[in-house]
C-alpha positions as CSV (number, residue, x, y, z in Angstrom):
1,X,102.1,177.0,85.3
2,X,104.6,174.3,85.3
3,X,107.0,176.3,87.4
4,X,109.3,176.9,88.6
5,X,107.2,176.7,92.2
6,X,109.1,177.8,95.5
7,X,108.1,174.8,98.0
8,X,108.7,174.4,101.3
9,X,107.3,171.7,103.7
10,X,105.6,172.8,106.5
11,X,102.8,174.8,107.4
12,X,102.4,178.5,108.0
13,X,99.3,180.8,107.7
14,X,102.2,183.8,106.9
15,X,103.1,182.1,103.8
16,X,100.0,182.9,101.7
17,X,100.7,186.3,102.0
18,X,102.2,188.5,98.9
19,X,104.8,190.4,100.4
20,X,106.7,187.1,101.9
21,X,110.0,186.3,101.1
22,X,110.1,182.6,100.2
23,X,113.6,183.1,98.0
24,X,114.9,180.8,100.5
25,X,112.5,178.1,99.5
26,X,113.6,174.9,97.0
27,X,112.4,175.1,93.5
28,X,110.5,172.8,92.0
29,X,109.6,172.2,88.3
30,X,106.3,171.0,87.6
31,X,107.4,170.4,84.0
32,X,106.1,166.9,82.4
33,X,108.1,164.6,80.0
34,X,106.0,164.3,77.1
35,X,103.4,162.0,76.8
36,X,103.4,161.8,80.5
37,X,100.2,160.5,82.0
38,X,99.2,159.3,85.7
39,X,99.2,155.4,86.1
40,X,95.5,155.4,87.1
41,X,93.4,156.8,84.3
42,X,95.5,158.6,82.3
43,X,95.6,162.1,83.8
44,X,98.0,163.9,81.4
45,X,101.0,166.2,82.2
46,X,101.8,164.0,85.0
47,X,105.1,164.5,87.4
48,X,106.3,162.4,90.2
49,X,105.7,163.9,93.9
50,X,107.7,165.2,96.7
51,X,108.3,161.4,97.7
52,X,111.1,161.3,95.0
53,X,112.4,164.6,95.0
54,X,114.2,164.2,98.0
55,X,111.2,164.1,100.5
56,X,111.3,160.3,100.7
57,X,108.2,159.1,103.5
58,X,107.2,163.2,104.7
59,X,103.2,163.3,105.1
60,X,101.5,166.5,105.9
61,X,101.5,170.1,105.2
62,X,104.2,171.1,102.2
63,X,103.1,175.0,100.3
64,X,103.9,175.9,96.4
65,X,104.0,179.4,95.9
66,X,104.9,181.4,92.4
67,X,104.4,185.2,91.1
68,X,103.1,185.4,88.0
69,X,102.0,188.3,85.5
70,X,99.5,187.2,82.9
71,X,98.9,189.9,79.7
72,X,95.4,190.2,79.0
73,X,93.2,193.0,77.9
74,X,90.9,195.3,79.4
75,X,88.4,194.1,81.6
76,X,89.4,190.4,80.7
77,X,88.2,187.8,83.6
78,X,91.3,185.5,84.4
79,X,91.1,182.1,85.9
80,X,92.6,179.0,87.1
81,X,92.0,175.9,86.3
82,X,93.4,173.8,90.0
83,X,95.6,171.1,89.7
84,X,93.7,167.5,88.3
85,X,96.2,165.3,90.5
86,X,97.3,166.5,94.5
87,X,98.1,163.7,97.3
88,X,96.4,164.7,99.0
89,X,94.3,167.6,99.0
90,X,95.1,171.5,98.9
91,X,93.7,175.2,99.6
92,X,94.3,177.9,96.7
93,X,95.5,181.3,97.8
94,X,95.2,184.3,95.5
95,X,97.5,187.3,96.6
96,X,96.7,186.2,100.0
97,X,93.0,185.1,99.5
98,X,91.7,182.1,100.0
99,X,89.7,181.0,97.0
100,X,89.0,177.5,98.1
101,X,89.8,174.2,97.5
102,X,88.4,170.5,97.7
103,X,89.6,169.4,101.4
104,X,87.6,170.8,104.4
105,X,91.3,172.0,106.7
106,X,89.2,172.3,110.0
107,X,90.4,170.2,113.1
108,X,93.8,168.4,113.4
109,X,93.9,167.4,110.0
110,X,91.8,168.3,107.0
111,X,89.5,166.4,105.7
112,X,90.5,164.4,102.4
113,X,88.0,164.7,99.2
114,X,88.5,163.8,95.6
115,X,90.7,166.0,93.5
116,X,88.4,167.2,90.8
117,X,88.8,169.8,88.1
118,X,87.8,173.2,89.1
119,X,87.9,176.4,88.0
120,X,88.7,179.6,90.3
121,X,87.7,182.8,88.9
122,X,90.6,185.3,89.9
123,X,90.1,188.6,91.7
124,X,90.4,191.9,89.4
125,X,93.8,193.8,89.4
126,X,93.9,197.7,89.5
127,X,96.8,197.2,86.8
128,X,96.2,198.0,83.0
129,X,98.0,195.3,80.6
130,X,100.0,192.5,82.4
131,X,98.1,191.5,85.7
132,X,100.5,190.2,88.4
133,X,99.3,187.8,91.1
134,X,101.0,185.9,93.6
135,X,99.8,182.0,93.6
136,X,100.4,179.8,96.6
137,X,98.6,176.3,97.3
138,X,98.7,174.9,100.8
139,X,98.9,171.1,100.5
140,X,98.0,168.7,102.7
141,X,99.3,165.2,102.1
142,X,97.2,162.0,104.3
143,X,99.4,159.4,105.7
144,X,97.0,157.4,103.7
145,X,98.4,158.4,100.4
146,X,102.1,157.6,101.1
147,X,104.5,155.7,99.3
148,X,105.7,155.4,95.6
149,X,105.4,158.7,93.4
150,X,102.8,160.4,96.0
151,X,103.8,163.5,97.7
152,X,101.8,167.1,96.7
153,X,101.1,168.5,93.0
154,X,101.2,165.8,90.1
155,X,99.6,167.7,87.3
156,X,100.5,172.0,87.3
157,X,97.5,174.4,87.1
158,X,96.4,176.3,84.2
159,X,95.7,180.3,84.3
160,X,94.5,181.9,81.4
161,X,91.4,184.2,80.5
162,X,88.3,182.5,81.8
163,X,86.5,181.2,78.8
164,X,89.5,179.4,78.1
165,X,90.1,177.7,81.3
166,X,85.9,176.6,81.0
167,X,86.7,174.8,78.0
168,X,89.7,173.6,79.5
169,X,87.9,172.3,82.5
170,X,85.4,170.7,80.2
171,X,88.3,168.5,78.8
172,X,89.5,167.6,82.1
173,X,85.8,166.1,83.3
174,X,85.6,164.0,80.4
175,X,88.7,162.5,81.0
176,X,87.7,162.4,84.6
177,X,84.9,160.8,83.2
178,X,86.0,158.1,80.9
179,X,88.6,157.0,83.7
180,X,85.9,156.0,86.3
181,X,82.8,155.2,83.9
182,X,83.5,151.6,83.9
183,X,83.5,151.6,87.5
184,X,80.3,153.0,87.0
185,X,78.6,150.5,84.8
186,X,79.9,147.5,86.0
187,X,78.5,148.0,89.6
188,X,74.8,148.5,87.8
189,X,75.3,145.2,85.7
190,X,75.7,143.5,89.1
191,X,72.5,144.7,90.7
192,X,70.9,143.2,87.7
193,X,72.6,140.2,87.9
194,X,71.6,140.0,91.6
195,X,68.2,140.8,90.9
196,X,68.6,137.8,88.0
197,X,69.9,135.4,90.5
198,X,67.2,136.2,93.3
199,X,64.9,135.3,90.2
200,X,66.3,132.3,90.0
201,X,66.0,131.7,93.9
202,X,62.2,131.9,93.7
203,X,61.8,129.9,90.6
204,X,63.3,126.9,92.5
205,X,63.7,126.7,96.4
206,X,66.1,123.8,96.6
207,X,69.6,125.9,95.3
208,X,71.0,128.6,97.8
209,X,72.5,131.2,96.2
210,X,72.1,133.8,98.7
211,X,75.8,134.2,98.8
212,X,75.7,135.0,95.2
213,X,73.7,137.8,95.6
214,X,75.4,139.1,98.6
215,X,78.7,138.9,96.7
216,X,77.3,140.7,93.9
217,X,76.0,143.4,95.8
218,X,79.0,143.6,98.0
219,X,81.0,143.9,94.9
220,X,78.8,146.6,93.0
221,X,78.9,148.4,96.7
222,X,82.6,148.3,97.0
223,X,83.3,149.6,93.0
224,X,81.3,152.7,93.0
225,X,82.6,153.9,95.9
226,X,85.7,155.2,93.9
227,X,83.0,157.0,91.6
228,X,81.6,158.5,94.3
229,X,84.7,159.3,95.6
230,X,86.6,161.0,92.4
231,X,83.2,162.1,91.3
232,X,81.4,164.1,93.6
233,X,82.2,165.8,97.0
234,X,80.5,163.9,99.1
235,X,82.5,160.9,100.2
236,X,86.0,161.8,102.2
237,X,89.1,159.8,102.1
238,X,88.7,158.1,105.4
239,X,85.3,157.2,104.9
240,X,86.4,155.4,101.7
241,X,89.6,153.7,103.1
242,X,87.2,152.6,106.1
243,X,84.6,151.7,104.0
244,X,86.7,149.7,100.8
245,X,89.9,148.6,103.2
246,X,88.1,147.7,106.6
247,X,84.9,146.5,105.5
248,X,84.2,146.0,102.2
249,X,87.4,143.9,100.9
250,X,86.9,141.3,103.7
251,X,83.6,141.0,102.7
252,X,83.6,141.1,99.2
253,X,86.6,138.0,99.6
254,X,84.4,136.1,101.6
255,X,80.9,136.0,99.9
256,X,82.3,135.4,96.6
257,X,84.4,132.5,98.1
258,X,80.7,131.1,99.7
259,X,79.1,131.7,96.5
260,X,81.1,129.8,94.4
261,X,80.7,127.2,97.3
262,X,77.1,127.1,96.8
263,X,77.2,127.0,93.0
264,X,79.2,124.3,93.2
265,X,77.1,122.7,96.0
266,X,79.8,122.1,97.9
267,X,77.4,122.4,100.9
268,X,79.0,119.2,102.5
269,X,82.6,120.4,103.3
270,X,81.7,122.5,106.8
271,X,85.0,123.4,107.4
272,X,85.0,125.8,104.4
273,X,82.3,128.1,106.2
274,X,84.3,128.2,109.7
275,X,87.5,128.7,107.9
276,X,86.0,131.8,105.5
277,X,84.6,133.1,108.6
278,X,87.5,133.0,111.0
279,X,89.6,135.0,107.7
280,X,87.1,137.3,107.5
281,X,86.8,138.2,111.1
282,X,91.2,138.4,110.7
283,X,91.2,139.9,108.1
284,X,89.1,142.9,109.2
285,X,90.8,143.1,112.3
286,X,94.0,143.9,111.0
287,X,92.7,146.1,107.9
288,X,91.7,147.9,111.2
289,X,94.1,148.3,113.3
290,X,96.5,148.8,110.6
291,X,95.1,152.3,109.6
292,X,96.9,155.5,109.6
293,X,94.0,156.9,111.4
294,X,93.5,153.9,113.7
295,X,93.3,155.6,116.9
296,X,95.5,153.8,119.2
297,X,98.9,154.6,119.0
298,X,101.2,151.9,117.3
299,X,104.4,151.2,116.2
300,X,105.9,151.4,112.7
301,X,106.8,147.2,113.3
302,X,102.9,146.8,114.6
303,X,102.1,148.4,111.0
304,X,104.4,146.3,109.0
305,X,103.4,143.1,110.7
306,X,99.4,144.1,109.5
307,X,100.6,144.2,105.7
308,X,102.1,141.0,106.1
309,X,99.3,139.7,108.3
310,X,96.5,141.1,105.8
311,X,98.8,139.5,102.8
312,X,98.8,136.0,104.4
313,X,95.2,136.3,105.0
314,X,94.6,137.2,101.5
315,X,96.8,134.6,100.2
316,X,94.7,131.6,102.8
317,X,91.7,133.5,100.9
318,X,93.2,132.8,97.0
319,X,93.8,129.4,98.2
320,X,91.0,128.2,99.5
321,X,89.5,130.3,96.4
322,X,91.3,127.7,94.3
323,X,90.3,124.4,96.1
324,X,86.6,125.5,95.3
325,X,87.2,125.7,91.8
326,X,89.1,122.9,91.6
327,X,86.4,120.6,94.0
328,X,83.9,122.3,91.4
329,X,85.5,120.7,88.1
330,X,85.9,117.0,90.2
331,X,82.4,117.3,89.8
332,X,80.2,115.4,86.9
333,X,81.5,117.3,83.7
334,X,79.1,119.5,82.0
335,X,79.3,122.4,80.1
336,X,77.9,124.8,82.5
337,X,80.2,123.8,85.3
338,X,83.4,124.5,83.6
339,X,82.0,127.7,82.5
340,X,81.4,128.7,85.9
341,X,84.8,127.3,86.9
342,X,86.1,130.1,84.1
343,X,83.4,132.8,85.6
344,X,85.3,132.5,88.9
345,X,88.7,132.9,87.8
346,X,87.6,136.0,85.7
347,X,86.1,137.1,89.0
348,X,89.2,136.3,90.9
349,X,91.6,138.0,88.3
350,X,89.9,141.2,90.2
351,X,89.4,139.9,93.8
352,X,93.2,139.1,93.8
353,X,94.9,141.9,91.8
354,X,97.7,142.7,94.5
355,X,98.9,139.7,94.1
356,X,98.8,139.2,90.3
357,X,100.5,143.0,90.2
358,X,103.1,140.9,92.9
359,X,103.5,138.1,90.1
360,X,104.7,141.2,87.6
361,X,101.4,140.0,85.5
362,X,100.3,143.7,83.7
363,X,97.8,145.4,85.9
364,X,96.5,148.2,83.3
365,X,96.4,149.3,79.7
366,X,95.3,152.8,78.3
367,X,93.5,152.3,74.9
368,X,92.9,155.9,73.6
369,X,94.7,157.3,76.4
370,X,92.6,156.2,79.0
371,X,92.9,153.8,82.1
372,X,91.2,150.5,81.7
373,X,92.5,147.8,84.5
374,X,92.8,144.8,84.0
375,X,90.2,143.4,86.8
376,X,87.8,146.2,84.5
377,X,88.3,143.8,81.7
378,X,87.6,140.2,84.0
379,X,84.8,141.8,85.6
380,X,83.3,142.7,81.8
381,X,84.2,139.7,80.4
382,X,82.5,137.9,84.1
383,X,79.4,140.0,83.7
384,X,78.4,138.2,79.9
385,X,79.1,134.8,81.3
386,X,77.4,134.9,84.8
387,X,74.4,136.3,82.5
388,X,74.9,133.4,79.9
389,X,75.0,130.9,83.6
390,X,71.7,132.4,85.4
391,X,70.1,131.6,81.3
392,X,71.4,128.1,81.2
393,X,70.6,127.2,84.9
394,X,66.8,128.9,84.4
395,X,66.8,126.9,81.8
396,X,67.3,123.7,83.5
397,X,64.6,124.5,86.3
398,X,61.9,125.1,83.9
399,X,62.9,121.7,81.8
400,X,63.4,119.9,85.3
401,X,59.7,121.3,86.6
402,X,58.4,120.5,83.0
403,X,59.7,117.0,83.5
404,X,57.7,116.7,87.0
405,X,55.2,118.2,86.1
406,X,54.7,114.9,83.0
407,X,55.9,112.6,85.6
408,X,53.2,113.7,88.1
409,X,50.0,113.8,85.4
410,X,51.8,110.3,84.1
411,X,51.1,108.6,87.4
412,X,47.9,110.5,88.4
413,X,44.6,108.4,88.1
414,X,42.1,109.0,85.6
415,X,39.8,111.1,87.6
416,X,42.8,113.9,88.6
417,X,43.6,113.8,85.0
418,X,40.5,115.1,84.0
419,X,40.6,117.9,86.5
């Protein structure tokens, strides 16, 4: 159903109705180039949004509308298969039935979930041959999605007879599938790398790496809540910004920034501590007050100066990032510390991706047609060599407690060596 869609913005309750006249309405054509794809995981049929096509900066209600008359034969079940890509959510109407949609529109504004593929079974028609519906999505666009391409339907719906659309829809999850599944595997390899490194905290209570594991966690925490956001229905957009923006990118910055610290043992520069603690505290004070649905009202300059605020705080965060590594490598030269001086620069590549992407370094690939970031490959490539780290530093306890343990039987009298 690429079009072309009558679209106006706005919202009116009168416009999923049949018999309305939208001939004054714009056109739109929903109509890909080929080989079009999103930029995220590969979505295909992709088309830019109302944002560049003449809309420039409008958030909030916009409707698509389009009479269609579908042959099939008797008794055939119809369906459509609901657009894979929508900034930011929508509602479908069936000749002026609502048949649902992924956003809860109660209150003020609706309620943002993930956009997943679904299939709407459409109502039987009275007609024999040709069946004739009238098809109109209400959209609903957050201020959290603006900017760039965003703005309404990316990637058209699909009618046809039902088992067709099923096996459609069955394509659509596995490529839903393969474009998050990494961000579903790489949080699990860090619990068990936590769980590894609070292994290695028992077998030997003189290291701290408490940070480490906090890092880790915070990391795996703040990764699988895009799963569960494009996954499942249970996680809304503004529990995810809050969540991922607010809370866990702050956080996530400054325990991997102590736990490199600490693996360093760097435990003698103080002023490290105060200063990650003072950008943290910043940092999630402006992620705050910065949000669309920050409830104070504020100025489009109070939002601008946040971005730049939360960019210099991020930048203070990549430098400081750097002077540990660097302080690391001053260090007696071993094998294991400049491979832990590579492990944090791998895990940095992900930490600081907006400001690689502002360096015009490539951000993401798509082997096989499917998104694969570039953090995705630092964070895989980080996972192998943390796990090859916790093995060599294990190692070193148990040769080091070996080694007291001679020098203690060595030096023991007779009598306690016969014990």
């Amino acid at each position: 159903m690429n079009g072309p869609w009558r679209f106006h913005l706005g919202d009116d309750a009168r416009w999923s109705s049949p018999d309305f006249d939208d001939s004054a309405w714009e056109t739109v054509d929903l109509t890909p180039a080929p080989g079009a794809h999103d930029g995220d995981v590969g979505l295909p049929g992709y088309v830019t949004g109302w944002n560049q096509r003449g809309h420039a900066g409008y958030t909030g209600y916009a409707w698509y509308r389009m009479k269609v008359t579908v042959e099939s034969g008797p008794g055939t079940q119809l369906a459509l298969a609901g657009p894979t890509l929508v900034d930011s959510t929508y509602q479908l109407y069936v000749d002026g039935k609502l048949l649902g949609g992924p956003g809860v529109f109660t209150g003020t504004s609706p309620t943002v979930y993930g956009v997943r593929p679904t299939r709407f079974l459409l109502p039987p028609t009275s007609s024999t041959g040709g069946q004739t519906f009238v098809i109109a999505f209400r959209v609903w666009m957050d201020p959290m999605d603006a900017g760039g391409e965003s703005g309404g339907i990316h990637v058209a719906p699909t009618i046809g007879d039902a088992e067709g659309v099923h096996r459609l829809l069955q394509v659509q999850w596995l490529q839903t599938f393969k474009g998050y599944v990494v961000d579903a595997a790489e949080p699990f390899a860090f619990v068990v790398l936590a769980i590894m490194v609070w292994g290695l905290m028992a077998s030997r209570s003189g290291d701290r790496h408490g940070w480490l594991i906090a890092a880790l966690l915070s990391l795996a925490l703040m990764r699988v809540n895009q799963v569960l956001f494009y996954w499942t229905p249970y996680l809304s957009l503004r529990c995810y910004d809050a969540a991922v923006t607010v809370i866990l990118r702050p956080l996530v910055l400054a325990t991997w920034t102590l736990a490199w610290r600490d693996w360093f043992r760097l435990e003698r520069s103080p002023w490290q501590r105060r200063l990650i603690g003072v950008l943290t505290l910043a940092y999630i004070a402006f992620a705050l007050v910065g949000r669309p649905w920050f409830p104070l009202e504020t100025t489009h300059a109070f939002k601008a100066a946040t971005d730049i605020a939360i960019q210099s705080v991020r930048l203070a965060f990549a430098a400081l990032y750097l002077i540990i590594i660097g302080l690391g490598l001053r260090r007696p030269a071993r094998p294991s510390t400049c491979l832990a001086a590579l492990a944090a620069i791998l895990v940095g590549i992900g930490l600081f991706a907006t400001e690689l992407n502002a360096l015009g370094i490539p951000g993401i690939w798509f082997p096989y047609g499917t998104g694969v970031a570039r953090g995705q490959y630092a964070y895989a490539a980080f996972i192998a060599l943390l796990f090859a780290l916790i093995l060599l530093r294990s190692t070193g306890y148990a040769r080091a407690r070996q080694k007291d343990d001679s020098d203690a039987l060595l030096h023991a009298s007779p009598s306690e060596r016969t014990r």
